[in-house]
MARBA-3410 file (N, C-alpha, C, O; in Angstrom, 1 decimal):
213
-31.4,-18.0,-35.1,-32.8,-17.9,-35.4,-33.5,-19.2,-35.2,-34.4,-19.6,-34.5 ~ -32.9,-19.9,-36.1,-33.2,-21.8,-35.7,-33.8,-22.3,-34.5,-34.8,-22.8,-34.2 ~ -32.3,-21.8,-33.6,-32.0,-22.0,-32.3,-33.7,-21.3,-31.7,-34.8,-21.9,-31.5 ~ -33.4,-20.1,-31.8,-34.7,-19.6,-31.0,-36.3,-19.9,-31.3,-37.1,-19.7,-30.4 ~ -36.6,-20.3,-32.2,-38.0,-20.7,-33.1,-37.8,-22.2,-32.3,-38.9,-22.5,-31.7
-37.3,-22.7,-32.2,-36.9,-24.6,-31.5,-37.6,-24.2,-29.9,-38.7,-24.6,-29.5 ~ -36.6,-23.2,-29.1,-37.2,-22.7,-28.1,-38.1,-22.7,-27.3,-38.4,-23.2,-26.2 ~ -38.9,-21.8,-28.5,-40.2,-21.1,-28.3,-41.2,-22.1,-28.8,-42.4,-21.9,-28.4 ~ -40.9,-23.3,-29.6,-41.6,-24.0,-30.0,-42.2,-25.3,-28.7,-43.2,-25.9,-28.3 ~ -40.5,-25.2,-28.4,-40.9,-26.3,-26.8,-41.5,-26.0,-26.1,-42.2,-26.9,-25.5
-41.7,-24.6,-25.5,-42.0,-24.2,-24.2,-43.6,-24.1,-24.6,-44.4,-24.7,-23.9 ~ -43.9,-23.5,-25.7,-45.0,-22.9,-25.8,-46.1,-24.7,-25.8,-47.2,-24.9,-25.3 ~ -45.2,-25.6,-26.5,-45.9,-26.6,-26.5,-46.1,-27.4,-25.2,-47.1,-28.0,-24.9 ~ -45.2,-27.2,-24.6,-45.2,-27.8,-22.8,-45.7,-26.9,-21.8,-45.9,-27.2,-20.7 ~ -46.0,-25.6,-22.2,-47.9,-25.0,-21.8,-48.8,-25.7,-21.7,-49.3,-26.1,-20.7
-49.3,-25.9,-23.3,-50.2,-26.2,-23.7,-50.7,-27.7,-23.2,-51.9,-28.0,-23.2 ~ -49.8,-28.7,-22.8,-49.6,-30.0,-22.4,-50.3,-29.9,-20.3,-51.0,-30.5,-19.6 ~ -49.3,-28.4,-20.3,-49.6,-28.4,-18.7,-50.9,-28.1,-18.3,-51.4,-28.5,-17.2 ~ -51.3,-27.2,-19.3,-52.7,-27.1,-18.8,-53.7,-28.2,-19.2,-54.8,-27.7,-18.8 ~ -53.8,-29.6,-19.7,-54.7,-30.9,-19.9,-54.8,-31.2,-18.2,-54.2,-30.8,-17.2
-55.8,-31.9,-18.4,-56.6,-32.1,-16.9,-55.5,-33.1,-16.2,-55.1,-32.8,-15.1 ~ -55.2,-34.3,-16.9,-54.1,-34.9,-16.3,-52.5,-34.9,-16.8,-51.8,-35.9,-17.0 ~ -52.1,-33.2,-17.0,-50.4,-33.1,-17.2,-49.9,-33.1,-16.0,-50.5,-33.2,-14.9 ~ -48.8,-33.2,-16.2,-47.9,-33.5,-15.0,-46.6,-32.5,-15.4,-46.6,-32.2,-16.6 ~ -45.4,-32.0,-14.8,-44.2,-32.4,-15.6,-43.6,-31.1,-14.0,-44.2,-30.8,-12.9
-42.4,-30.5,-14.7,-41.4,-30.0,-13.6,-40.7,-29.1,-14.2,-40.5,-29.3,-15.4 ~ -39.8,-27.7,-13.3,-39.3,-27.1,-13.7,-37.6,-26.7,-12.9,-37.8,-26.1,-11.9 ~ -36.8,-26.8,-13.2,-35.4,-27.1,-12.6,-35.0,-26.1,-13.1,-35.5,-25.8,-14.2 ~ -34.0,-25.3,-12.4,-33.3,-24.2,-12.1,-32.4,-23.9,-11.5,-32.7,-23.3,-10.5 ~ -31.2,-24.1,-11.7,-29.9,-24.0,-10.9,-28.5,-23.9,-11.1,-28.6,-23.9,-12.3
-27.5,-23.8,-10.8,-26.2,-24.0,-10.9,-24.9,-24.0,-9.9,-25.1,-23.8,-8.7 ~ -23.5,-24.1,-10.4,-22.8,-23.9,-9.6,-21.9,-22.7,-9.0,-21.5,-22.8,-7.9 ~ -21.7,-21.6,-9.8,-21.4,-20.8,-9.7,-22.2,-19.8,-10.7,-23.0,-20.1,-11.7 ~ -21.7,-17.9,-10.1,-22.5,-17.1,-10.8,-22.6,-17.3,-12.1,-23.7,-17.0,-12.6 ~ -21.8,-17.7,-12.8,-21.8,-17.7,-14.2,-22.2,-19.3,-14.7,-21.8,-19.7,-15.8
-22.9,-19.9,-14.0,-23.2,-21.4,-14.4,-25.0,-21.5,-14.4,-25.8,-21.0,-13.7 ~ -25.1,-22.1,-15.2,-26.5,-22.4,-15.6,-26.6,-23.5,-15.8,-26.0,-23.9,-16.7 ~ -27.3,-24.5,-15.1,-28.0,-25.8,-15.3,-29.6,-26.0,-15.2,-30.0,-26.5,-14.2 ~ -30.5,-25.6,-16.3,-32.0,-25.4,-16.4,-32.5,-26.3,-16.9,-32.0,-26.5,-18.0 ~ -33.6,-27.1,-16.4,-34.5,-28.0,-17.2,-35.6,-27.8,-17.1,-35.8,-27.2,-16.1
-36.9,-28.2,-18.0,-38.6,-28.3,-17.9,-38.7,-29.0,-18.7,-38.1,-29.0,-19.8 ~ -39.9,-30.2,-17.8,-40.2,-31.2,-18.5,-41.8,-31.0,-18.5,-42.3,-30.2,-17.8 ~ -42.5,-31.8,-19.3,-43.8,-31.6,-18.9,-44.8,-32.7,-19.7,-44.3,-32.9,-20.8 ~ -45.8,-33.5,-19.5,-46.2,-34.7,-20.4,-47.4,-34.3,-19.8,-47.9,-33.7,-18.9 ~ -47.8,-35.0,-20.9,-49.5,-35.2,-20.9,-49.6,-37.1,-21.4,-49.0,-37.8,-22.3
-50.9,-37.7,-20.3,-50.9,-38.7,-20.5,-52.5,-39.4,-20.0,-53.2,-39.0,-19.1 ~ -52.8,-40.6,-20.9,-53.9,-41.1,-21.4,-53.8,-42.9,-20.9,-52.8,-43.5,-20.3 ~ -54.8,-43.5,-21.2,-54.5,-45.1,-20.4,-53.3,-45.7,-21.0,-52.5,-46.4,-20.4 ~ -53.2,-45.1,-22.7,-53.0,-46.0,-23.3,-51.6,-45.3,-24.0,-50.6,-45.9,-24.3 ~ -51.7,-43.6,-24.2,-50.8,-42.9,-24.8,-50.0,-42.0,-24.0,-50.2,-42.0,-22.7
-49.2,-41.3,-24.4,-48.3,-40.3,-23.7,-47.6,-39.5,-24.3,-47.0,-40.1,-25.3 ~ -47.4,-38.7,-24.2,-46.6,-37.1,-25.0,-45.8,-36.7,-23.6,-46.2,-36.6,-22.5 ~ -44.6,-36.5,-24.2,-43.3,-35.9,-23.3,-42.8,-34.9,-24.3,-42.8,-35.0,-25.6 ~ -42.2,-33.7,-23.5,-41.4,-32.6,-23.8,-40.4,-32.6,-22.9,-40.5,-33.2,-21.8 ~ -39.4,-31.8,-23.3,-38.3,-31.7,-22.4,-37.4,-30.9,-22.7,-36.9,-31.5,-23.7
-36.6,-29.8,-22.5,-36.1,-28.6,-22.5,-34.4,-28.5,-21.5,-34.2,-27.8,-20.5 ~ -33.7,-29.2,-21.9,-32.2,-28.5,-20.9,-31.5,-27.6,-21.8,-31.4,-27.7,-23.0 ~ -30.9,-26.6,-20.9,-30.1,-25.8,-21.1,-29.0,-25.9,-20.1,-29.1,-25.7,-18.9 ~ -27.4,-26.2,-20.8,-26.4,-25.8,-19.5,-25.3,-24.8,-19.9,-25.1,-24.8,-21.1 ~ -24.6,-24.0,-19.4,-24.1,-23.1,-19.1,-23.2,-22.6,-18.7,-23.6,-21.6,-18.2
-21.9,-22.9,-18.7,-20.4,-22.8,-17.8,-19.7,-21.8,-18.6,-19.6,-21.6,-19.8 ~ -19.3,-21.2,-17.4,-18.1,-19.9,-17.7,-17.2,-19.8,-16.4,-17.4,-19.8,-15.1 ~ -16.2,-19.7,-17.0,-14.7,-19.3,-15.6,-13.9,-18.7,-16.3,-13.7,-19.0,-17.4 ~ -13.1,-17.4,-15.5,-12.3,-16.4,-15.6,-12.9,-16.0,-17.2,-12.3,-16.3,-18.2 ~ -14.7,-15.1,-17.2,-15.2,-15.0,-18.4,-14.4,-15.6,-19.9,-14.0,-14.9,-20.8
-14.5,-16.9,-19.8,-14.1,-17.4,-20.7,-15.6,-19.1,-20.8,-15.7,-20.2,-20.3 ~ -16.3,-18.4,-21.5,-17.0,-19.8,-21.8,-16.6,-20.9,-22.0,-16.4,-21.2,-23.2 ~ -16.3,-21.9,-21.0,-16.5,-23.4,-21.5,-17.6,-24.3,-21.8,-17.3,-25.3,-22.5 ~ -18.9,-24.2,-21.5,-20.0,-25.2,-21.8,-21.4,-24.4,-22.5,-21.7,-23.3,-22.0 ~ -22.0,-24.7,-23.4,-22.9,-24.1,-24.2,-23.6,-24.8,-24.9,-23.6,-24.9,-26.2
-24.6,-25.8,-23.8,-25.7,-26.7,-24.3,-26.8,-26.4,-24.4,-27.3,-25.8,-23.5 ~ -27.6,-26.8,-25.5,-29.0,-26.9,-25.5,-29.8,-27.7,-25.9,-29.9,-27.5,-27.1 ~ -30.6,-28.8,-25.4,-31.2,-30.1,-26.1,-32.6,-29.8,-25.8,-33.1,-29.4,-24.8 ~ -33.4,-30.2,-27.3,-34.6,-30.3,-26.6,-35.5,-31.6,-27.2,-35.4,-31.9,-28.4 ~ -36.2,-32.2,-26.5,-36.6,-33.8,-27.3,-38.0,-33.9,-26.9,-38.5,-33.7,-25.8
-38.8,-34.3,-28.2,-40.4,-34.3,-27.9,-40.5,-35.7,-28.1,-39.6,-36.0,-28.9 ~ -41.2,-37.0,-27.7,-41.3,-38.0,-27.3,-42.8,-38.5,-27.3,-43.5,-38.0,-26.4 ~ -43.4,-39.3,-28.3,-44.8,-40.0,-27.8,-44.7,-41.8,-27.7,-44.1,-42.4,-28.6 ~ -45.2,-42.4,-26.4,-45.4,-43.7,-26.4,-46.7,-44.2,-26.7,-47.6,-43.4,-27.1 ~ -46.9,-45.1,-26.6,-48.2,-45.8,-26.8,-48.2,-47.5,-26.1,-47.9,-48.4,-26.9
-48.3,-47.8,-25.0,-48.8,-48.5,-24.3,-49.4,-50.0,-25.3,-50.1,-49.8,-26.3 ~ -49.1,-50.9,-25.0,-48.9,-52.6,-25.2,-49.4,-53.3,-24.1,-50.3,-54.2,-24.4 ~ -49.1,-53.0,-23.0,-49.4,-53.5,-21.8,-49.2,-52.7,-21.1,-49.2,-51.6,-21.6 ~ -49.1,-52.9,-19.4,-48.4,-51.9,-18.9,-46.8,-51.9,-18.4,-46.2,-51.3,-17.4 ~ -46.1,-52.9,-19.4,-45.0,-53.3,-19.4,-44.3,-52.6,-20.4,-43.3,-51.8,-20.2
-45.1,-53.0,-21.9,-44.1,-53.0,-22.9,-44.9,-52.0,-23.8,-46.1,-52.0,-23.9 ~ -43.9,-51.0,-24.5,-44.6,-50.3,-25.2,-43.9,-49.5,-26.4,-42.9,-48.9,-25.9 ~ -44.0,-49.2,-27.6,-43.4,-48.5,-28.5,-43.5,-47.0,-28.6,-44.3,-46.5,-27.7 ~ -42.9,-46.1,-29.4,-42.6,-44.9,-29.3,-41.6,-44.3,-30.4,-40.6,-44.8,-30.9 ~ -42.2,-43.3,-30.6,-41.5,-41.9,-31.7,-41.0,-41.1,-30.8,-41.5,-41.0,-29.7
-39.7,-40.4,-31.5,-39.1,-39.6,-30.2,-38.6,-39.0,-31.6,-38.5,-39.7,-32.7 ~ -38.4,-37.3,-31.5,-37.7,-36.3,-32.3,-36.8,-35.4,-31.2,-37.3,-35.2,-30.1 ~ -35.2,-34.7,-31.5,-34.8,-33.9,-30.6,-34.1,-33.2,-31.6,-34.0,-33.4,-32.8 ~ -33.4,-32.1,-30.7,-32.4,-31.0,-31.6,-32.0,-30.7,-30.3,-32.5,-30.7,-29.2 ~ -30.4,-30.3,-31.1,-29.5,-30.2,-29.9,-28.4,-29.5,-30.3,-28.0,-29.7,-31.4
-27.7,-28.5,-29.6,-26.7,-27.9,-30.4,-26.0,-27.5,-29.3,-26.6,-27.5,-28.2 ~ -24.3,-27.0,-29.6,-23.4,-26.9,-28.6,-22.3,-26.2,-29.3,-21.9,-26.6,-30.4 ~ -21.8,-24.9,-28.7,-21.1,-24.2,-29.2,-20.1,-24.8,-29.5,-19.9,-24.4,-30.7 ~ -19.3,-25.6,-29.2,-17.9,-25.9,-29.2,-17.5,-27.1,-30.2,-16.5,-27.6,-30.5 ~ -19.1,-27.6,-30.5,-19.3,-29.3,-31.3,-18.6,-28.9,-32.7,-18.8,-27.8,-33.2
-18.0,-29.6,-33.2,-17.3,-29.5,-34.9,-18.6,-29.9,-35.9,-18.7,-29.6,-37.0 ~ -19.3,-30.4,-35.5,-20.1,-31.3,-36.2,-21.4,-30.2,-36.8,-22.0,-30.2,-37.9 ~ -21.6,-29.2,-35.3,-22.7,-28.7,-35.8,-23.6,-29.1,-34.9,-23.3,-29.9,-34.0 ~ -24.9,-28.6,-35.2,-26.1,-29.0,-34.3,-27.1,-30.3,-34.7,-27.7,-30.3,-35.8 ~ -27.3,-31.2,-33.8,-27.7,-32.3,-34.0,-29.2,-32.7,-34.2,-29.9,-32.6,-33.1
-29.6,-33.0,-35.1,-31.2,-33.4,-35.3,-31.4,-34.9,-35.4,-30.5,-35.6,-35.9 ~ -32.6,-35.5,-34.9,-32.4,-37.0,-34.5,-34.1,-37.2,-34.5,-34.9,-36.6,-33.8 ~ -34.5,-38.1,-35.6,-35.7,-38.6,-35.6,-36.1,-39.8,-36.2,-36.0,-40.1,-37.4 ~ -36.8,-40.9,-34.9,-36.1,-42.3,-34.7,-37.6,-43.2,-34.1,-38.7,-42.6,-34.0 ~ -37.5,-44.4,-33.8,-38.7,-45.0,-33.3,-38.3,-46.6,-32.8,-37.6,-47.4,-33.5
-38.8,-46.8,-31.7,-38.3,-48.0,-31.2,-39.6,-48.7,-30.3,-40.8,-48.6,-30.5 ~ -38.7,-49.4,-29.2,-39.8,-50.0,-28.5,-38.9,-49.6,-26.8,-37.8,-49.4,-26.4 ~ -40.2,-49.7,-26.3,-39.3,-50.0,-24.2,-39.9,-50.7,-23.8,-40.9,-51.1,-24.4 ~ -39.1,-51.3,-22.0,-40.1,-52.1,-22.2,-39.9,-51.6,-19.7,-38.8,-51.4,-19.2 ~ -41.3,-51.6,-19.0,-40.8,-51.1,-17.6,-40.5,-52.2,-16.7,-41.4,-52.5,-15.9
-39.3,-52.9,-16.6,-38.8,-54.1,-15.6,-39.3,-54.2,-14.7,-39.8,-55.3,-14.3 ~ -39.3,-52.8,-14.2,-39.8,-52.8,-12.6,-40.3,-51.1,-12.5,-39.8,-50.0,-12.8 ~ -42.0,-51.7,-11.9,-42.9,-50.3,-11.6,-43.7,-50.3,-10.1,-44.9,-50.1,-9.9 ~ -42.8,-50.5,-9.2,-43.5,-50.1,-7.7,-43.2,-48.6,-7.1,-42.6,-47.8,-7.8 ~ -43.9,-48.2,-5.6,-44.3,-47.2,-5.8,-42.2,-46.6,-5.4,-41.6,-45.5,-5.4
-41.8,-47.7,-5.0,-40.3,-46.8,-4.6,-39.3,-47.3,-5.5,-38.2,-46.9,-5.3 ~ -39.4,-47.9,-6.2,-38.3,-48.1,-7.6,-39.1,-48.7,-8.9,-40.0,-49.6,-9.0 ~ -38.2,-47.8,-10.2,-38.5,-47.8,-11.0,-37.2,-48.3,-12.0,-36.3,-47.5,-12.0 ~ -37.1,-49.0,-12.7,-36.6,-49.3,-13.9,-36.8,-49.5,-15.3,-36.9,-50.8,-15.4 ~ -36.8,-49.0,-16.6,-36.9,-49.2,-17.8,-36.1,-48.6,-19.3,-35.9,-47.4,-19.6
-35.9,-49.7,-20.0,-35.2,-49.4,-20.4,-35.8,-49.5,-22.4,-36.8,-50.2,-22.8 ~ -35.0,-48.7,-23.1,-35.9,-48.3,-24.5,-34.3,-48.7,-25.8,-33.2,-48.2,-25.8 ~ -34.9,-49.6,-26.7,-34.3,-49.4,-27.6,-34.7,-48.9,-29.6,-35.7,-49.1,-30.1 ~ -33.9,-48.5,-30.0,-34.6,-47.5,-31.2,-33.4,-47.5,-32.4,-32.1,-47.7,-32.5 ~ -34.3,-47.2,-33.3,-33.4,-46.8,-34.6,-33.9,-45.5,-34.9,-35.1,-45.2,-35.0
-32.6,-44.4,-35.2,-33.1,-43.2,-36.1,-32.3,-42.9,-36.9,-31.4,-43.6,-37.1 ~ -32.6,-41.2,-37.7,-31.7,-41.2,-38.7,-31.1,-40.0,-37.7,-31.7,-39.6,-36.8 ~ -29.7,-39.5,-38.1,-29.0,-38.5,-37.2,-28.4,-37.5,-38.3,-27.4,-37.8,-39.0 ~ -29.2,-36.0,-38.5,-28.3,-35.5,-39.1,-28.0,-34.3,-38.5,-28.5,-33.7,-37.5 ~ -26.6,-34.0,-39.5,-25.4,-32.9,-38.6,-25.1,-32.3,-39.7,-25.6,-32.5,-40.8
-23.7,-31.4,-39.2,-23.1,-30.4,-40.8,-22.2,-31.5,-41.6,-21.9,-31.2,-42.7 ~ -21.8,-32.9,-41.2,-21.1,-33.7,-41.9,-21.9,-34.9,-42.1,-21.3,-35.6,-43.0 ~ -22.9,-35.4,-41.7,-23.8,-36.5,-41.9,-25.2,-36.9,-41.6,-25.9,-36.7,-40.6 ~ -25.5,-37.4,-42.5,-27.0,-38.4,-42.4,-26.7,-40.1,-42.7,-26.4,-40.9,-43.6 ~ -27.1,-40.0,-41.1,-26.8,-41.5,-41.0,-27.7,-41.9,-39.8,-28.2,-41.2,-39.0
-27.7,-43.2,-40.0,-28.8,-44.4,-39.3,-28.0,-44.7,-38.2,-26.8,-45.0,-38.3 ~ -28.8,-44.5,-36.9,-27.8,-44.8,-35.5,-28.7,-46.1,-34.6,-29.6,-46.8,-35.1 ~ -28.2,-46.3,-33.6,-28.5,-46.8,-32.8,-28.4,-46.2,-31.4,-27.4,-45.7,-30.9 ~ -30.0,-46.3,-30.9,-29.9,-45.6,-29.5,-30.4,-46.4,-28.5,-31.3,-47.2,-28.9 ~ -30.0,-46.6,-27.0,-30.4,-47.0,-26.0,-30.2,-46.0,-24.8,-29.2,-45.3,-24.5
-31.6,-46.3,-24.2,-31.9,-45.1,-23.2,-32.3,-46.3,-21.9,-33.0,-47.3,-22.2 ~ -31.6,-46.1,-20.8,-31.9,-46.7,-19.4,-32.4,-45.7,-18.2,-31.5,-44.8,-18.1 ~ -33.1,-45.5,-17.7,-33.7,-45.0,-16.9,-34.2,-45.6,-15.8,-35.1,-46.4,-15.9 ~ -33.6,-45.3,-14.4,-34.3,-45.7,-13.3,-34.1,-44.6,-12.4,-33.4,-43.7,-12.8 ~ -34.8,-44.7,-10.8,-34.9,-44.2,-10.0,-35.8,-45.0,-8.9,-36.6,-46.0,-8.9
-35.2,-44.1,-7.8,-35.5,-45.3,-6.8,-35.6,-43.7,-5.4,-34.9,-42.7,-5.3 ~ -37.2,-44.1,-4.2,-37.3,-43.4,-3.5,-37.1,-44.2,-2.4,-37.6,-45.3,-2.2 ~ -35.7,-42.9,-1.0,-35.7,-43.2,0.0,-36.5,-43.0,1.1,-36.7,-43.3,2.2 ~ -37.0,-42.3,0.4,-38.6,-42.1,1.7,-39.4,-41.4,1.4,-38.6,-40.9,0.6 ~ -40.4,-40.7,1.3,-41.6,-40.0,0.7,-41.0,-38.7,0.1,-41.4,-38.1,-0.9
-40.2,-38.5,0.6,-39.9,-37.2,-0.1,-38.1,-36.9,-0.6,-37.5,-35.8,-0.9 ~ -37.8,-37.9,-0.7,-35.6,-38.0,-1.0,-36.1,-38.9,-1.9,-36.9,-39.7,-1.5 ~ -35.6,-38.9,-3.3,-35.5,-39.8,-4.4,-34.2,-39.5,-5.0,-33.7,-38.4,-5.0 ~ -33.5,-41.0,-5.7,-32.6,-40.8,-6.0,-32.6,-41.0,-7.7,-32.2,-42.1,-7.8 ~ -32.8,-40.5,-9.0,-32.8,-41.3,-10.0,-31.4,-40.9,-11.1,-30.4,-40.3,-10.9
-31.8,-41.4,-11.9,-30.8,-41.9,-13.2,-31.3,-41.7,-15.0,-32.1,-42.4,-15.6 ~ -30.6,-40.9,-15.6,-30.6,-41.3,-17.0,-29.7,-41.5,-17.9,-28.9,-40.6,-18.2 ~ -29.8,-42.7,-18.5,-28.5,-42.9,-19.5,-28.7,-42.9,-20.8,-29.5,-43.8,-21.2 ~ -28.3,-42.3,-21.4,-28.6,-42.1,-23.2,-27.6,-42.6,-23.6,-26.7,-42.6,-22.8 ~ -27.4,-43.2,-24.6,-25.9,-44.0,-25.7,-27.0,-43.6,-27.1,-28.2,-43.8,-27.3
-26.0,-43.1,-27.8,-26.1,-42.9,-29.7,-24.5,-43.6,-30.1,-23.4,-43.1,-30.0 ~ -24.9,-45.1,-30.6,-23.9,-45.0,-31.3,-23.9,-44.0,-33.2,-24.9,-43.3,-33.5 ~ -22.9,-44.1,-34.3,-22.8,-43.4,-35.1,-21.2,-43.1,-35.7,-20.2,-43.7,-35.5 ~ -21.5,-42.3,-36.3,-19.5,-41.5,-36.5,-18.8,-41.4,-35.6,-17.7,-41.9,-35.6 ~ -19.8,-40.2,-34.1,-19.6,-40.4,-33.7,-20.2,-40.6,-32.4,-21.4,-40.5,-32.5
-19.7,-40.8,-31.1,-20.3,-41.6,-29.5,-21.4,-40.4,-29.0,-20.8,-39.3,-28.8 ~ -22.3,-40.4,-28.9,-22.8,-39.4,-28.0,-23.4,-40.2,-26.6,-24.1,-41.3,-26.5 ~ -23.1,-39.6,-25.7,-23.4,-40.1,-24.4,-24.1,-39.1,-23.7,-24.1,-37.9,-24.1 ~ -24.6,-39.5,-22.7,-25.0,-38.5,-21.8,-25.9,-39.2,-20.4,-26.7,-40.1,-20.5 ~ -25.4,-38.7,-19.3,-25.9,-39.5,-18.2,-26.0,-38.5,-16.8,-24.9,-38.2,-16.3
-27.4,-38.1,-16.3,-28.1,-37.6,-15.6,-28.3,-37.9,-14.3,-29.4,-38.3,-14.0 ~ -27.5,-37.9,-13.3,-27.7,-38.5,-12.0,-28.3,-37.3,-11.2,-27.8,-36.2,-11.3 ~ -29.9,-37.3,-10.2,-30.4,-36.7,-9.5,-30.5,-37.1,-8.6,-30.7,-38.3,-8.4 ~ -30.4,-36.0,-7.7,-30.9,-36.4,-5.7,-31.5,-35.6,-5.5,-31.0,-34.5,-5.7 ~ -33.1,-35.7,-5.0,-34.5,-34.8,-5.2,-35.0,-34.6,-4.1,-35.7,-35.6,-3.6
-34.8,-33.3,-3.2,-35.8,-33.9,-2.1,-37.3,-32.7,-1.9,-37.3,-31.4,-1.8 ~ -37.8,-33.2,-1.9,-39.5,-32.8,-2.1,-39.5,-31.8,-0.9,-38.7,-32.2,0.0 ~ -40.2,-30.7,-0.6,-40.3,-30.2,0.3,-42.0,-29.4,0.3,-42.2,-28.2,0.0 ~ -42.9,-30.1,0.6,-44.1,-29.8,0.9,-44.9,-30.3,0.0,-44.6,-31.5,0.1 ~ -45.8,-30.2,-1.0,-46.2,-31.1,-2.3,-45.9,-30.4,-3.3,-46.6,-30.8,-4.3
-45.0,-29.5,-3.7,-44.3,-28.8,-5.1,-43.0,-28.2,-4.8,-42.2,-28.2,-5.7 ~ -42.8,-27.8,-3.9,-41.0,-27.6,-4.2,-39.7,-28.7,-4.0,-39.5,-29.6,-3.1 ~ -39.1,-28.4,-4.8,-37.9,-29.4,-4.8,-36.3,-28.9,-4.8,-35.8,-28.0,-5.5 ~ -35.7,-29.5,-4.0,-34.0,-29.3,-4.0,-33.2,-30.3,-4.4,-33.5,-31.5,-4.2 ~ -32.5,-29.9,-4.8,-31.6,-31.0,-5.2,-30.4,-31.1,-6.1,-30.3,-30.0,-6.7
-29.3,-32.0,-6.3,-28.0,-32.1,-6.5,-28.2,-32.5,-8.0,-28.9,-33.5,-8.1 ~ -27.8,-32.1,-8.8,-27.8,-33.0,-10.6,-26.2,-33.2,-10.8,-25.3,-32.5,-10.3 ~ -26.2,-34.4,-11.7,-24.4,-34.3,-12.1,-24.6,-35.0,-13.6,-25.0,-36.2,-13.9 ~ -24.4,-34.0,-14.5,-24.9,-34.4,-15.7,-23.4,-34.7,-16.5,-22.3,-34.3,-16.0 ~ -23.4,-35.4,-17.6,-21.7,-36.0,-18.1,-22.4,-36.1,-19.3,-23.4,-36.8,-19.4
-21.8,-35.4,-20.6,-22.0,-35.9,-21.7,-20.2,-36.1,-22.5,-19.1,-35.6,-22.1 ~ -20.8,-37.1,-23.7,-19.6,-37.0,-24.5,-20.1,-36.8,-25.3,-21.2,-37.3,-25.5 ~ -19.7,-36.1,-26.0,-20.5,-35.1,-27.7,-19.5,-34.6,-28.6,-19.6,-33.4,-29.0 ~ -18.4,-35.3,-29.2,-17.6,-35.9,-28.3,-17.2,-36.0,-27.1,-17.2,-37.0,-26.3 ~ -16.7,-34.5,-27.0,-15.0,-34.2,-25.8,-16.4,-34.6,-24.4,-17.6,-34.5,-24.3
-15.6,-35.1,-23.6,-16.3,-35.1,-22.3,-16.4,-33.9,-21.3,-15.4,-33.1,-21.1 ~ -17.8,-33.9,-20.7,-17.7,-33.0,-20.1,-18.6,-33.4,-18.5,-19.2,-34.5,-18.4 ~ -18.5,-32.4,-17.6,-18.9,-33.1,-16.6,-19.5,-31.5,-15.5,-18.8,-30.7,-14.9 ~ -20.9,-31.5,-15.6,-21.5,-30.3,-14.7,-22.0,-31.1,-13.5,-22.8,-32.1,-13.8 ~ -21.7,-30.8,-11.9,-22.3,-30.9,-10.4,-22.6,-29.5,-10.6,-21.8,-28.6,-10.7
-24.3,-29.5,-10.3,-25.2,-28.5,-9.9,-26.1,-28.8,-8.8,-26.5,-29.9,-8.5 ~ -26.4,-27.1,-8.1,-27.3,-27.6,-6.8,-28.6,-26.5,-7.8,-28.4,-25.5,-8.5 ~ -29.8,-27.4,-7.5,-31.1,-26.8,-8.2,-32.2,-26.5,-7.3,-32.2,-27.1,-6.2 ~ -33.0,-26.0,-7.6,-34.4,-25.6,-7.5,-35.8,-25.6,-8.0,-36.3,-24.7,-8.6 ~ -36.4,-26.8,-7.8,-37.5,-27.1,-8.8,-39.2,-27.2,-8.8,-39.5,-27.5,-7.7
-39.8,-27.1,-9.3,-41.5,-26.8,-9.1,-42.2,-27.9,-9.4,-42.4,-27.6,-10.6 ~ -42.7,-29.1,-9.3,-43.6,-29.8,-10.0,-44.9,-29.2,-9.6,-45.2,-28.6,-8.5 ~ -46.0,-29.7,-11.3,-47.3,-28.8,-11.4,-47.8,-30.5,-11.7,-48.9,-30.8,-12.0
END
């Protein structure tokens, strides 16, 4: 029930965001096989100075009907602009996974980022934070660093990157490689290879299908 109220709470809010005069965000849809699901929607709303992010994955693996993978993260995010360099931010997420010992993970935290590099064909920046992390065995103070870049091969092929680290009890990782290629001014194709450690490692290549609004 948790689970589903979290849901409905994201999407309904990343509506609400898409319809402002200047939202933006995207919708991904895909996998590798019949029984494989790799789904994301993202969506922000943004101001000179502020910005609100949402973001919704779900992944999904089954072979010889035996479920191996059963993710769901969802992380709401506001920055607030310093320059157009450097800027601080509140970030809240929930996350849960069938297979995790720990239980489903809640994480609400506040740091600063700062963007290295902002031209129109590469992008780099990187965010550091403190939050508290709780689970079915702990509440504790972590340390997070989030790296993010991407870089376009030509108006319509982009290549990008996301890397999450939680230190804590225990490691959580997770790291997002995309190859996007734009196909008219809203549809998109593309390769994702997503790797988390939560602990145990795991490793989804999906081919997707996606909408930017």
């Amino acid at each position: 029930m948790k689970r589903k109220i979290t849901i409905i709470f994201a999407i309904v809010l990343g509506m609400l965001f898409t319809w402002e005069v200047n939202a933006t965000g995207n919708i991904k849809v895909g996998g590798t096989f019949v029984n494989d699901t790799d789904s994301t929607f993202n969506a922000s709303w943004d101001q000179k100075w502020e910005s609100f992010n949402v973001s919704v994955d779900y992944t999904y693996k089954e072979s010889d009907n035996v479920v191996k993978l059963d993710k769901f993260n969802t992380v709401g995010k506001y920055n607030y602009k310093f320059s157009e360099e450097f800027y601080a931010f509140a970030i809240t997420s929930y996350d849960t996974d069938k297979f995790r010992s720990s239980g489903d993970r809640t994480v609400f935290g506040s740091g600063v980022g700062y963007n290295w590099y902002s031209t129109e064909n590469f992008k780099l920046s990187t965010e550091s934070s403190i939050a508290l992390l709780t689970n079915d065995f702990v509440d504790e103070a972590i340390f997070r660093q989030n790296i993010t870049s991407s870089y376009k091969l030509s108006d319509a092929l982009e290549v990008s990157n996301k890397l999450l680290f939680e230190s804590g009890t225990e490691t959580y990782l997770k790291s997002e490689t995309d190859i996007t290629y734009l196909i008219g001014t809203n549809l998109t194709v593309g390769l994702r290879n997503r790797y988390t450690q939560d602990p145990e490692s795991n490793n989804v290549l999906s081919f997707n299908v996606g909408y930017k609004y």
